[in-house]
N, C-alpha and C positions, 0 to 999 in steps of 0.2 A: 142301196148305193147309187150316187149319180154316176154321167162319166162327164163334167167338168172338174178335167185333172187338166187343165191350162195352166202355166206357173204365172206369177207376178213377176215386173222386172228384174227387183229387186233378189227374190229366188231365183230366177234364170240365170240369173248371174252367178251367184252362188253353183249353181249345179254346173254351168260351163266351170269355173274355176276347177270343180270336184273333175268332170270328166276331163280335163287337161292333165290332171294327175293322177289320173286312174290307173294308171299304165305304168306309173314311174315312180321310182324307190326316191331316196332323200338326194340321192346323186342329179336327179333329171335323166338317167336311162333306164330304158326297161329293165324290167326285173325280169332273169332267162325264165324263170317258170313261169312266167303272164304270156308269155308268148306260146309256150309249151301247153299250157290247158286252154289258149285261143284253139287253137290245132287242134285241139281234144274234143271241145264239146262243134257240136252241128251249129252252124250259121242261124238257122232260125231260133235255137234259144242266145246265143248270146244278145242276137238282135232284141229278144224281150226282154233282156236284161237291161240292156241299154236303155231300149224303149220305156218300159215301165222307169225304169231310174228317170227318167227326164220331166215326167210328171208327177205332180202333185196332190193327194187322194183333200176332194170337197171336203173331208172330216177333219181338217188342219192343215197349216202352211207347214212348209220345209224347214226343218229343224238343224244348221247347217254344224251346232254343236254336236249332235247327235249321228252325224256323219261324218265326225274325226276318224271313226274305224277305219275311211279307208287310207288314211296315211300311216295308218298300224301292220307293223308285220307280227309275224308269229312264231315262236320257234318250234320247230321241229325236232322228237326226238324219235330214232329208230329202235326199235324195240322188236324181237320175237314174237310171233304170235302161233300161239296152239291150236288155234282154231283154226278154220279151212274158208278160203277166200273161194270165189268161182274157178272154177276149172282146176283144181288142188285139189290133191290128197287128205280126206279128212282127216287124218290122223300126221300131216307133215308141217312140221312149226314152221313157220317162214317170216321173214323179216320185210316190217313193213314200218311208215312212217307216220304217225301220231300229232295233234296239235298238244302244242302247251298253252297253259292258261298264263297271263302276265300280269301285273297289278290288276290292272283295269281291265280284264279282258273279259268276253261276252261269253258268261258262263252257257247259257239254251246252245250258242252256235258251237262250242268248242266239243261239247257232251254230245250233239245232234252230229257234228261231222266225223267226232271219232267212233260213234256206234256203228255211223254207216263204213268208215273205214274196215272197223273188223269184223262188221257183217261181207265184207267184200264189192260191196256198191260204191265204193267210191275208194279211188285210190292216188295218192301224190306217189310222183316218181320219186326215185332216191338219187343222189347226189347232191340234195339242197340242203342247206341247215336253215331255211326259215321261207315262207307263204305270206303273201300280202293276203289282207284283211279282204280287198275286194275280190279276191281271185279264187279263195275259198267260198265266199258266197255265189261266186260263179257255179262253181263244183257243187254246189246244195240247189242251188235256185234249178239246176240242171234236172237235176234227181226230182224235186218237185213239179216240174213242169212235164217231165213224162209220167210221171204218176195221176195228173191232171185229163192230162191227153185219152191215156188209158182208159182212166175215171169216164169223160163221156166220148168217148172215141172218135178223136180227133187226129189225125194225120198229123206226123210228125214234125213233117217239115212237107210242105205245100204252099207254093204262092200263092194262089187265090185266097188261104186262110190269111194270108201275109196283106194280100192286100187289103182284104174285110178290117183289118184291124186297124189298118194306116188309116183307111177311112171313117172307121167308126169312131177312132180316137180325134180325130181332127174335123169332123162334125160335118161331113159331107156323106150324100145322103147314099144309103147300099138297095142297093137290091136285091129284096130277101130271098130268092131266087138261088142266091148265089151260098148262100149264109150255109150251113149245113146246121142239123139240130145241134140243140144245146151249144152252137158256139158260142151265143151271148157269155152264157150262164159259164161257159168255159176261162173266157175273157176276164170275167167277175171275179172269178176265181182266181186265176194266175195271177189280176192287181192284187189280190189280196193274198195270195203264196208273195209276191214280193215284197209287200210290206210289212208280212208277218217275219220274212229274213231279217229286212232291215231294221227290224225293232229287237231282232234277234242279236244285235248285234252289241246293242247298250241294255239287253236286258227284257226279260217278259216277267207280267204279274201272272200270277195264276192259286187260282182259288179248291182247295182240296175238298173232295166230301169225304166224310168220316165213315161212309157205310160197305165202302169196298177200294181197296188198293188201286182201281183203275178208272176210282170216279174223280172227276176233277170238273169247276162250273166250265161252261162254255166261254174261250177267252183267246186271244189272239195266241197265247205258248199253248193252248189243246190243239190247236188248229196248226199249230207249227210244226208238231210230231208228227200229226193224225198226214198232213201232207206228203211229208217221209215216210210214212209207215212204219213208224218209229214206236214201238212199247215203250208208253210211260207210266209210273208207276210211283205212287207215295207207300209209307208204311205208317202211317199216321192210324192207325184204327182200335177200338177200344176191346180188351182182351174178353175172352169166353168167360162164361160164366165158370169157376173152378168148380171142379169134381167136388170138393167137400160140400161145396153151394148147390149143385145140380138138385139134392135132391131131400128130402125134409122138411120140416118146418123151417115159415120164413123169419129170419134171424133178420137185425137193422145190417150187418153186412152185406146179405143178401137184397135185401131193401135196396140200400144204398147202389148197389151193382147193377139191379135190374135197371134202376130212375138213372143211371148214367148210361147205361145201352139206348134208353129209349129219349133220352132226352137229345144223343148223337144223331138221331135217324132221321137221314136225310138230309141233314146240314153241315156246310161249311164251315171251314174256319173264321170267314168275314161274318156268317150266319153267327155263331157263338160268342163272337169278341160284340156285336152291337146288342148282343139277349145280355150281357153281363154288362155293360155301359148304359143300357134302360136298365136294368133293373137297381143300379147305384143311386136313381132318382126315382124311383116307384113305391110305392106303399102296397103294392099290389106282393102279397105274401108268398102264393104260386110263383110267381117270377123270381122275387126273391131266393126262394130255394130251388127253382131249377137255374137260376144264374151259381149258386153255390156248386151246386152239382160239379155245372161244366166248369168251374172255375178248378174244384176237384183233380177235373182231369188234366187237365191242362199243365196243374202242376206235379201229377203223377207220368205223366209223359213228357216230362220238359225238354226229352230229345226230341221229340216229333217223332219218336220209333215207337211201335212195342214189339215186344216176339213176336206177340199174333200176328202182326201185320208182317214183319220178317219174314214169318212162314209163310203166309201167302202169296209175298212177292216172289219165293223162290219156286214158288208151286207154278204162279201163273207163269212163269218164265219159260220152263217144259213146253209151254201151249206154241213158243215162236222158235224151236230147235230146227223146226223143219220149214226153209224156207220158200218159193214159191217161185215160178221159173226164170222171172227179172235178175235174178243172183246171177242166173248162168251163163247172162249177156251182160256183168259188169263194167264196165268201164276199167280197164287197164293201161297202163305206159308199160315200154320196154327202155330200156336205159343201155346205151352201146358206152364201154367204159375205153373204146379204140379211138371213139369219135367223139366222147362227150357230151354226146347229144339224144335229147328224150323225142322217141318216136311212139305219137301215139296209136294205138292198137286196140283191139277187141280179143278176147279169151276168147279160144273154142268153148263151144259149146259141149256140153257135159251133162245127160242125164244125172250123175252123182252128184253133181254141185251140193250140198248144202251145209248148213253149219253147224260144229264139232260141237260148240261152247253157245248157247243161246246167251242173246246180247241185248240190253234194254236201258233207258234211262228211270234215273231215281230221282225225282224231286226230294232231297231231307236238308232240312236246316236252311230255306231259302236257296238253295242251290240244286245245281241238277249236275246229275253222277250219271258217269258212264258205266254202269256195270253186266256184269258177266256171268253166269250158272257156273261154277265148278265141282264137284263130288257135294253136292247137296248144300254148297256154299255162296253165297253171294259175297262177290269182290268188285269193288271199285277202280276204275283206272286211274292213277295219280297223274293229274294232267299240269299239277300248279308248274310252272317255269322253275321253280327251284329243284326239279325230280327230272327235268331235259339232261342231263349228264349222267345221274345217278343208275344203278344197275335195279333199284326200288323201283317196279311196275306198279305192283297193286296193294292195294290193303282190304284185309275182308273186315267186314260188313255188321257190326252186332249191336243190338239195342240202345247197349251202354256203353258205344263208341267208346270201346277197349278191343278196338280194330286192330289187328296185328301185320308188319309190313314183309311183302311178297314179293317174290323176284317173278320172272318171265312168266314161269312153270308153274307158279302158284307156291312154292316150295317157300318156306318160314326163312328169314333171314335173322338168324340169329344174332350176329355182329355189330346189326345197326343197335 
């Protein structure tokens, strides 16, 4: 990566335009919660938010279609939650507040900020019915950027790192003297946590390997999670060999089963869609029938699910029940319903912190899902805008998406 991220006129102007209305709903005043999460997050990350917002990555000019999001709000619904936020009882349901998804709305950011919601990392105050689009990636960009700091251990908030960056972005010359290790390499990072949000916001491609539920190619939406610390997870993988198959002579069922294991191994879904497009024009006979093979599959799991993979995304989920001690200095608001007004705050700290329900994203069907571990179940959050009023939370989770829909509790809603 370089760092001429200098904008052209013609994007500068665009981005002053955008930052004029960053701050302001369709009326021309602020929105009370943009002010309320200014107040919230530390002065040195908004300042990178800003900062990096103001420049342009050498790999492409500014996209100003592509940053409509931030004249988008979001709605909010308030919902129960069973799980245990920081400094909570793990076993005490508590009400918290939820993005919805809208037409157009950025599936990666919505699933990435309500995981960290009911993980407890991240929390909107209550009294709002709706979050601007810019203000929630505030709230995420926040979370990545001390997760970065962490990463090469970089002080939180420190001028001197403040000014290494004013300088090094605007190409006057530093004194490495000054520089601490790895800030570079920190810097590199954070442009690239911020543009991996703002791409998050119209969407990320992301490519699955077929050989384990948490393998996915390396791609701006792996790097979007992996920044979060966010478990993500496909079910896309080809089933065991059946017990009747396991063992005996080899029968063309068993044939056929084994040449589909081995033909998956190691490859993507981009990986098998171009072995089946060469081999439509190839005389090459081997291609041919492993193009058949995978073709096979493909149409044997037309969900993108199988059990197998269901069972292992519920297995791997067990691995992140127990969180690690960032939980237990969440980011909280207090809400005075005397005054109106959201003051923000930090949770005491809590050796017990951690979480009731492990909580992780699902890529299926081109989309990514907020889901949740329950009694050996895996359930999704219903985040689309049309479930914002509705007393329907979740729906669980099955191959043959014959998902059944779930109140707060997890409890069957019979009625719908």
């Amino acid at each position: 990566m370089s760092f001429e991220f200098l904008l052209s006129e013609e994007d500068r102007e665009i981005a002053l335009a955008l930052e004029r209305e960053r701050f302001s709903s369709g009326s021309g005043s602020p929105h009370p919660l943009s002010l309320a999460i200014d107040k919230h997050l530390d002065r040195l990350s908004l300042e990178d938010f800003r900062f990096f917002g103001d420049h342009a990555s050498s790999h492409g000019a500014s996209d100003p279609g592509a940053d409509g999001f931030l004249f988008s709000e979001y709605t909010l619904k308030t919902m129960v939650w069973p799980g245990c936020a920081a400094g909570r009882d793990p076993v005490e349901p508590m009400p918290i507040q939820v993005v919805s998804q809208n037409a157009n709305g950025p599936c990666p950011m919505i699933s990435a900020a309500n995981a960290l919601i009911l993980q407890g990392r991240l929390s909107i105050p209550p009294g709002f019915n709706s979050i601007p689009a810019t203000d929630l990636a505030k709230l995420v960009f926040d979370i990545a950027r001390r997760f970065l700091s962490k990463k090469h251990s970089i002080p939180l908030d420190n001028n001197t790192l403040r000014s290494c960056r004013d300088s090094l972005f605007s190409g006057a010359h530093i004194q490495s003297d000054y520089v601490p290790d790895h800030f570079l390499q920190y810097l590199l990072e954070l442009q690239a946590a911020h543009e991996a949000i703002r791409k998050s916001i119209r969407g990320l491609d992301i490519d699955l390997v077929f050989d384990h539920v948490k393998e996915f190619k390396e791609s701006d939406a792996r790097f979007f999670f992996e920044i979060l610390e966010l478990p993500l997870f496909h079910a896309w993988i080809p089933q065991s060999l059946p017990k009747n198959l396991s063992s005996g002579e080899l029968s063309q069922e068993k044939i056929d089963h084994l040449s589909q294991i081995e033909a998956l191994r190691g490859r993507s879904y981009n990986d098998i869609q171009n072995i089946i497009v060469s081999a439509s024009s190839s005389e090459d006979l081997a291609l041919k029938y492993q193009a058949k093979v995978l073709q096979n599959f493909l149409v044997a799991s037309s969900s993108q699910m199988t059990t197998q993979g269901l069972r292992q995304v519920i297995s791997c989920l067990l691995d992140f029940c127990s969180w690690p001690p960032w939980v237990r200095a969440a980011h909280a608001f207090q809400f005075s319903t005397t005054t109106r007004q959201v003051q923000p705050t930090r949770l005491p700290e809590s050796p017990h912190a951690t979480l009731h329900l492990p909580v992780g994203v699902l890529f299926w069907n081109n989309h990514f899902l907020t889901v949740v571990r329950f009694n050996k179940t895996l359930y999704s959050l219903l985040s689309d805008e049309g479930y914002a009023n509705e007393v329907t939370v979740w729906q669980s989770v099955s191959a043959d998406g014959a998902g059944s829909l779930r109140g707060w509790d997890f409890s069957e809603l019979s009625d719908l």
